[in-house]
N, C-alpha and C positions, 0 to 999 in steps of 0.2 A: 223282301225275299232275297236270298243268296244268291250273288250273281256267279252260274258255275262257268268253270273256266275250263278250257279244253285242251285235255293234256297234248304234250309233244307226242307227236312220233319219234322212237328211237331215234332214227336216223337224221333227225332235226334238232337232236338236243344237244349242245355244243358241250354241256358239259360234261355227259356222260362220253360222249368222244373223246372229250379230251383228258378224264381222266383215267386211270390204270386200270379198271376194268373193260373199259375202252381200246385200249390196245392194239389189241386180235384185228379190230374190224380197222384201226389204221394199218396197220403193217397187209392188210388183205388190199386195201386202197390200196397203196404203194407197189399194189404185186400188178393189178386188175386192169388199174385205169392207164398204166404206160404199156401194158398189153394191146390194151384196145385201140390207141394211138397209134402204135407201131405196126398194127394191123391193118388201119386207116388208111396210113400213108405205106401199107405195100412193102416193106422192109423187111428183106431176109437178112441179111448180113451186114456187119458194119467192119470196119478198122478203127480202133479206139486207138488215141493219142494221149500218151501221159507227160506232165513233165509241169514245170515250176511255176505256181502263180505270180512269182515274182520277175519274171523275166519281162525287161520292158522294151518294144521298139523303138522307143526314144533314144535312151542311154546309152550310148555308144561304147560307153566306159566299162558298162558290166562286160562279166564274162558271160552272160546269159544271153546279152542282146543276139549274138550271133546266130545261136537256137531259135529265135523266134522266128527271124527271116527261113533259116533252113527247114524249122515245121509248117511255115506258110507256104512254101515252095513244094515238101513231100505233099503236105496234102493237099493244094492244087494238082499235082500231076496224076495222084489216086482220081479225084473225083472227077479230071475231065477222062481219063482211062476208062472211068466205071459208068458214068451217066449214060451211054450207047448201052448198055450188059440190062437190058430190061426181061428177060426172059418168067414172065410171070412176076414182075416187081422189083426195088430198088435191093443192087448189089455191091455190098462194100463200101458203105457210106459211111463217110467218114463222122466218128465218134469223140467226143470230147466232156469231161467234166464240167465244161458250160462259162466256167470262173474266166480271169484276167492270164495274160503268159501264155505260156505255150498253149493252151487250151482256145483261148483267142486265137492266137495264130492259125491253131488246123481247123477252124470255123471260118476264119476270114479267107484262108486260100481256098477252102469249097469251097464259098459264095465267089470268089473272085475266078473261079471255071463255072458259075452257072447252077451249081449243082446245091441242092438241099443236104446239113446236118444236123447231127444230133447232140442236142447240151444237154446234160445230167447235172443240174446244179446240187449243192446241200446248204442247210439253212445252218450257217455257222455263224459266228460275232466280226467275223473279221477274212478280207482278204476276196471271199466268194463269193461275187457278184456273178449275175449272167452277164457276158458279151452282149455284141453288140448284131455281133454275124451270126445268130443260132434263127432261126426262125420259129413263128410264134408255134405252130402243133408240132415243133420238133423242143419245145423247150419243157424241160420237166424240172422240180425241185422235190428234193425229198429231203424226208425228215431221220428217217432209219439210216447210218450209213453201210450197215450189209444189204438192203434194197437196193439202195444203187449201185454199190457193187455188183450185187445180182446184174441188173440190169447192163453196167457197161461191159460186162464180160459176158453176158448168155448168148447174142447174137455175133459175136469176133468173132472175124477167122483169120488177122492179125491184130497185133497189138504192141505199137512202137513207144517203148518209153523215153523221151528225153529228159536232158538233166532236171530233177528235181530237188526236194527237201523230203522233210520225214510223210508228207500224204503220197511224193510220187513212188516212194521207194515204199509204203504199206501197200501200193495197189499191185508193185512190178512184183515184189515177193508175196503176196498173194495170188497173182497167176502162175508165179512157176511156181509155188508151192502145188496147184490144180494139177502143172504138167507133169512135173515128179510124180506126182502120187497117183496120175491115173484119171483123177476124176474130170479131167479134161482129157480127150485123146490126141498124141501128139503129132496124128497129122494131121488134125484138125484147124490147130490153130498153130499160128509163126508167134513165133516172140523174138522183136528187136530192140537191141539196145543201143539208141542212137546218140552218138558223142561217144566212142568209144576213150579219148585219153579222161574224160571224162568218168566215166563208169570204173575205167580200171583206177582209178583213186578212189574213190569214193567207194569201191565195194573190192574188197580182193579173194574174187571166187576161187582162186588155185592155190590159195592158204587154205579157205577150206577146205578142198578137195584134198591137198597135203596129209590136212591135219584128223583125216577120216569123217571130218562133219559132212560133207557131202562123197556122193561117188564121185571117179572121174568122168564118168558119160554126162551126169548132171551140168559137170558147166560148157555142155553142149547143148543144152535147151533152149539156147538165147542165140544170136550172130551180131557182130559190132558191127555199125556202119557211122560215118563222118562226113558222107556226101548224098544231098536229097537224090541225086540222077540214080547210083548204083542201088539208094537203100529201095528206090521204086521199081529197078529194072528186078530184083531181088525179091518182094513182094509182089510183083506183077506174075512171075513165072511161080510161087507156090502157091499164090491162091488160083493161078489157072490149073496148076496141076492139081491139086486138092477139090475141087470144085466145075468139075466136068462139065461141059454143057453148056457155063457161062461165058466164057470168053470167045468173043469175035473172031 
């Protein structure tokens, strides 16, 4: 007699997941399951940190090292500022891409005030690893990189880019492309650019503004800061003005 064999459920069968007809129901995982998480852990708002997988606390020699200490610095000062601000759940917690560099950095100065964040890893060949300071229901990896975009930008109500390469500068001009166009509202969210001698080489916004590719209010979407004390006292006073009710 034929021994029958019993078929998978959908939802068990790895290879229909995993291939292209499959799709849909990953990219629904990726929307669903860091929902529910974030819902878990009580998480209205975050502060996303961007900037260099390459920047090492070791090396002295880089120009990067400097950033690392100064983003372990901002965002220790955010997260012992914010951990008191519980008004129905956790406010402006600080947010990171999950990886090595500055992203370590604003994870390790949370944990070194105490406080819980968040790493958004992506599964790439090189460079992005998780840290070490993300803790484990704060740690997500994703496969889609517009999902995790989705997700490090849905919950900001700042978002400080430090010096980067070509991912920090895809995700800084992806947010202000949002704030330009509207589909983020601009007093919702701050946008800073931290290491401003920095930023002004690497990007020079008042050529474009010159040269009619952007307006002149455009390169006011951003403000430069070079010192964690000011760029916090700075973010301290717009996201209390911006967000009534939670500040002490």
């Amino acid at each position: 007699m034929k021994k029958i064999v019993s078929p998978l459920k959908a939802y068990q069968n790895r290879v229909f997941l995993n291939s292209p007809e499959g799709r849909i129901v990953r990219i629904l995982s990726e929307y669903i399951e860091p929902l529910a998480r974030f819902e878990k852990n009580k998480i209205n708002s975050t502060v996303l940190f961007l900037g260099s997988a390459r920047a090492d606390p070791a090396d002295r020699r880089s120009a990067l090292n400097r950033y690392y200490w100064e983003a372990e610095e901002l965002a220790y000062r955010i997260a012992r500022w914010a951990i008191p601000l519980k008004p129905k759940g956790k406010n402006f917690v600080v947010c990171t891409g999950a990886g090595p560099g500055i992203m370590e950095a604003a994870n390790r100065g949370a944990a070194r005030a105490g406080g819980k964040s968040v790493g958004m890893n992506i599964s790439i060949p090189f460079e992005q690893f998780p840290n070490a300071y993300i803790p484990e229901d704060l740690a997500f990896v994703f496969h889609y990189f517009f999902m995790r975009k989705f997700w490090l930008v849905s919950r900001a109500r700042a978002v400080v880019a430090f010096p980067g390469g070509y991912g920090t500068l895809d995700e800084f001009f992806e947010v202000i492309t949002l704030l330009q166009t509207g589909k983020i509202e601009r007093n919702e969210l701050v946008l800073v650019l931290y290491g401003e001698e920095y930023w002004r080489e690497a990007v020079d916004f008042e050529a474009l503004a010159r040269k009619g590719a952007i307006s002149p209010e455009d390169v006011r979407l951003f403000t430069f800061f070079s010192d964690p004390g000011k760029a916090f006292a700075f973010l301290k006073k717009h996201l209390c003005r911006t967000t009534p009710g939670i500040c002490l």
